[in-house]
MIDOSE-1310 file (N, C-alpha, C; in nm, 2 decimals, decimal comma, always signed):
residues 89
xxxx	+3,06/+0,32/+1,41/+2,96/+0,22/+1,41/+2,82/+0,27/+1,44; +2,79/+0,38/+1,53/+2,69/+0,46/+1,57/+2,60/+0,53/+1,45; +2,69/+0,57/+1,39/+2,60/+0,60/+1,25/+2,58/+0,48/+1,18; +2,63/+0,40/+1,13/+2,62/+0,28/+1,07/+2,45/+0,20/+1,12
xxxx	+2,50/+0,18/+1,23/+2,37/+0,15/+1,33/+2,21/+0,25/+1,29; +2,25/+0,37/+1,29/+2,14/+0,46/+1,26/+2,08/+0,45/+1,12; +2,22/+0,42/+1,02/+2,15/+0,43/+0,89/+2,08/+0,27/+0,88; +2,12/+0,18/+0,94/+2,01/+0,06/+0,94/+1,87/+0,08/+0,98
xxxx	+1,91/+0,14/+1,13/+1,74/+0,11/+1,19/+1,67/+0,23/+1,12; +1,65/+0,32/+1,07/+1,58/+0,41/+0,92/+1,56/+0,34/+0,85; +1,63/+0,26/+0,79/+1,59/+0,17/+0,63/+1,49/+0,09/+0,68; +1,56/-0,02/+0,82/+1,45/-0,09/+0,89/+1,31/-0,01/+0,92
xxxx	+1,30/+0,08/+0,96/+1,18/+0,15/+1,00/+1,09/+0,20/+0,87; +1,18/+0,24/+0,78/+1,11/+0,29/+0,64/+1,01/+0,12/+0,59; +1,11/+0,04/+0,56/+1,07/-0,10/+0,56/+0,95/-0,10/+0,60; +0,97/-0,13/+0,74/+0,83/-0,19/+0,82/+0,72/-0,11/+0,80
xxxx	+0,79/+0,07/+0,78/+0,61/+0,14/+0,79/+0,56/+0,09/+0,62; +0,66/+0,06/+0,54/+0,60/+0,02/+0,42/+0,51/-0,11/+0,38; +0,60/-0,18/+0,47/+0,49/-0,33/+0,51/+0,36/-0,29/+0,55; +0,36/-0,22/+0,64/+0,25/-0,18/+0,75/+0,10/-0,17/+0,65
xxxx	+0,15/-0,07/+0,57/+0,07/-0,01/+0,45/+0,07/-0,13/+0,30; +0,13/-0,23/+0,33/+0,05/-0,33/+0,26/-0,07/-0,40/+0,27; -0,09/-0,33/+0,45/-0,23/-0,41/+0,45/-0,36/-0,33/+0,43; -0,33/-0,25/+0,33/-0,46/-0,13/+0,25/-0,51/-0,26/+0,17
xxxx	-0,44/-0,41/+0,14/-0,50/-0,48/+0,04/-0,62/-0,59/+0,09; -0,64/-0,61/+0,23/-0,74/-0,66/+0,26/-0,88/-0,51/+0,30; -0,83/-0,36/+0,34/-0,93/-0,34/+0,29/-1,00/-0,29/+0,15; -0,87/-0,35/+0,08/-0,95/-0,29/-0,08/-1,03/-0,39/-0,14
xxxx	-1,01/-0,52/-0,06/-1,01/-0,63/-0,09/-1,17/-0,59/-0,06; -1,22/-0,60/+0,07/-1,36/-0,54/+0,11/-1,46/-0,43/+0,05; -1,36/-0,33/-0,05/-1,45/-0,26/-0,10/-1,42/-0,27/-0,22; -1,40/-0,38/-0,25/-1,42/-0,46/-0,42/-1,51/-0,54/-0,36
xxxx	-1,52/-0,59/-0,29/-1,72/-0,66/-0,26/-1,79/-0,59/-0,26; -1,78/-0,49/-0,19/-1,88/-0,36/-0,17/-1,95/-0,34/-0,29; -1,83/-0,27/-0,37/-1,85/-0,25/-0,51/-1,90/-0,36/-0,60; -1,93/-0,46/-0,61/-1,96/-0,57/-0,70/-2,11/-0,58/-0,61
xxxx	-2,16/-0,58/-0,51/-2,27/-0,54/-0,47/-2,37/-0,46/-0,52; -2,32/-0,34/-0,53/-2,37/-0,21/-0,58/-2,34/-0,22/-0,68; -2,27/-0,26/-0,78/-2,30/-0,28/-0,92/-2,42/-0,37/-0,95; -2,46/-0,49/-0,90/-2,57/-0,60/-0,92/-2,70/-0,50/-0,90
xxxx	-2,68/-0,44/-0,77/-2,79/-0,33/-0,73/-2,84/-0,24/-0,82; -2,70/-0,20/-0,88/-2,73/-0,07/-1,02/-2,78/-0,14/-1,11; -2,73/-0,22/-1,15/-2,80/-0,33/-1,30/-2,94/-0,37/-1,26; -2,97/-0,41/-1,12/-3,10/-0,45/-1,12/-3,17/-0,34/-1,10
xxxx	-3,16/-0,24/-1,02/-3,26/-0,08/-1,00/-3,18/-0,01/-1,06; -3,11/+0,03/-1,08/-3,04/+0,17/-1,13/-3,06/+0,25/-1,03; -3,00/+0,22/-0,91/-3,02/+0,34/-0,76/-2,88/+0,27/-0,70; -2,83/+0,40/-0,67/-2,73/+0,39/-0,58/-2,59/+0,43/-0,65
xxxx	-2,62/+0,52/-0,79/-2,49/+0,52/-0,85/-2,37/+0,63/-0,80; -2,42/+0,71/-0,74/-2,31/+0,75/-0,69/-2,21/+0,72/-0,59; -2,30/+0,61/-0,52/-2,26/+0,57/-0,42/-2,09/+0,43/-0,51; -2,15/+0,37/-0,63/-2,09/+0,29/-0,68/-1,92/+0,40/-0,77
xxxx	-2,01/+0,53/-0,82/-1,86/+0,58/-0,83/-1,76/+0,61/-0,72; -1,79/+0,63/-0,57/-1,71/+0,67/-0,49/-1,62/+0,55/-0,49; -1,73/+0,45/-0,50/-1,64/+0,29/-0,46/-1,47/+0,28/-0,57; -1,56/+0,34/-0,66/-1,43/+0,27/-0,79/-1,37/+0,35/-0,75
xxxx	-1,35/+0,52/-0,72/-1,25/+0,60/-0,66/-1,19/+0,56/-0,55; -1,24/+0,47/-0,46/-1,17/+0,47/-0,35/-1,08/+0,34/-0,40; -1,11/+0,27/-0,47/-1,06/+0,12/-0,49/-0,91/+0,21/-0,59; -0,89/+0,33/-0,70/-0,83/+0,34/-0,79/-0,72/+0,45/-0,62
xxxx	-0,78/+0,46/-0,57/-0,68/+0,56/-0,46/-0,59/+0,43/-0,37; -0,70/+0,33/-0,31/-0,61/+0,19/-0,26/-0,51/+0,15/-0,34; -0,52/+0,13/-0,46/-0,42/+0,07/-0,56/-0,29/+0,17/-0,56; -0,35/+0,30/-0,59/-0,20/+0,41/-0,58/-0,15/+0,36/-0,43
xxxx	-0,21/+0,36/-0,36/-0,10/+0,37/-0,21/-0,10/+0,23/-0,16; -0,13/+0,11/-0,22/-0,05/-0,01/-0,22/+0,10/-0,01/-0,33; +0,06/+0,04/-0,45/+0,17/+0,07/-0,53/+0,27/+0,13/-0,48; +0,29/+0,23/-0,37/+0,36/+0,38/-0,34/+0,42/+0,25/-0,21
xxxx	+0,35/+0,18/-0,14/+0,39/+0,12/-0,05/+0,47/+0,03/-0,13; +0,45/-0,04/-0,22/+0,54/-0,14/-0,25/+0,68/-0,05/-0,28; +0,68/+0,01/-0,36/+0,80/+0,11/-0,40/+0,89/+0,12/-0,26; +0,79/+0,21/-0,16/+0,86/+0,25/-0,07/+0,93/+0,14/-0,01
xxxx	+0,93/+0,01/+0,04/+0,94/-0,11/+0,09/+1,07/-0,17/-0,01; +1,06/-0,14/-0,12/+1,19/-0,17/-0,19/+1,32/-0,09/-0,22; +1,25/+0,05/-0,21/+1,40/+0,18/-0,21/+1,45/+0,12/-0,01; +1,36/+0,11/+0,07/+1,39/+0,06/+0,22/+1,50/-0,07/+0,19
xxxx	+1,46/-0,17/+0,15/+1,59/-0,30/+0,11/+1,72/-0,26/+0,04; +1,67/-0,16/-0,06/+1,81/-0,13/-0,13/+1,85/+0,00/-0,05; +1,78/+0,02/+0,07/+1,88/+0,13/+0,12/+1,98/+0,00/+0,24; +1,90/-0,03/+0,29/+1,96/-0,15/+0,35/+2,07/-0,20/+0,34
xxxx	+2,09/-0,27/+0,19/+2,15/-0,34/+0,10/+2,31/-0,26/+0,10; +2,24/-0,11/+0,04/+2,36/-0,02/-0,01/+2,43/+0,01/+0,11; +2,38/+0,03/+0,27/+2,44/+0,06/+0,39/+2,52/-0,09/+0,42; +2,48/-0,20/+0,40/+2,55/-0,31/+0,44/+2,68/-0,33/+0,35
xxxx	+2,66/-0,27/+0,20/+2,75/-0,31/+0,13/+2,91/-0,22/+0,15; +2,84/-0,08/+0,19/+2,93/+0,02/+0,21/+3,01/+0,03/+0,33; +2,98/-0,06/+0,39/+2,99/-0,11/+0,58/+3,07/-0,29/+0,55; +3,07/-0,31/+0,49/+3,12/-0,41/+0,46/+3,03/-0,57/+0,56
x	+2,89/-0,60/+0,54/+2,84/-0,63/+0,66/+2,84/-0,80/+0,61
């Protein structure tokens, strides 16, 4: 039962740190304002463009590691899943 126990609270932990890292989506969320800022700024001066490419890099790197988080957060349920099923829970 001691291992059974262990391979839960892992899946559980993998889980939660994967949740944890869903909340990269309120700050992407912020620097998708950012960026729609500095784009009006660019269209009206044309100043500040590189500052507007970092944005879209940072916004296209948030998206991979909300993606990587969602993944991870779901291999975590079906490890879960597969330990309860094999444990008969």
């Amino acid at each position: 039962m001691s291992r059974f126990n262990t391979l839960i609270e892992r899946a559980y932990a993998s889980h939660e740190t994967a949740h944890g890292k869903l909340n990269l989506q309120k700050t992407k969320t912020i620097t998708d304002a950012a960026l729609r800022i500095l784009e009006s700024e660019y269209s009206a001066k044309g100043s500040r463009f590189d500052e507007l490419l970092q944005l879209e890099k940072d916004l296209v790197e948030y998206d991979f590691k909300i993606l990587k988080a969602v993944v991870e957060s779901h291999l975590a349920k079906a490890g879960i899943g597969t330990v309860c099923f094999l444990n008969s829970c």
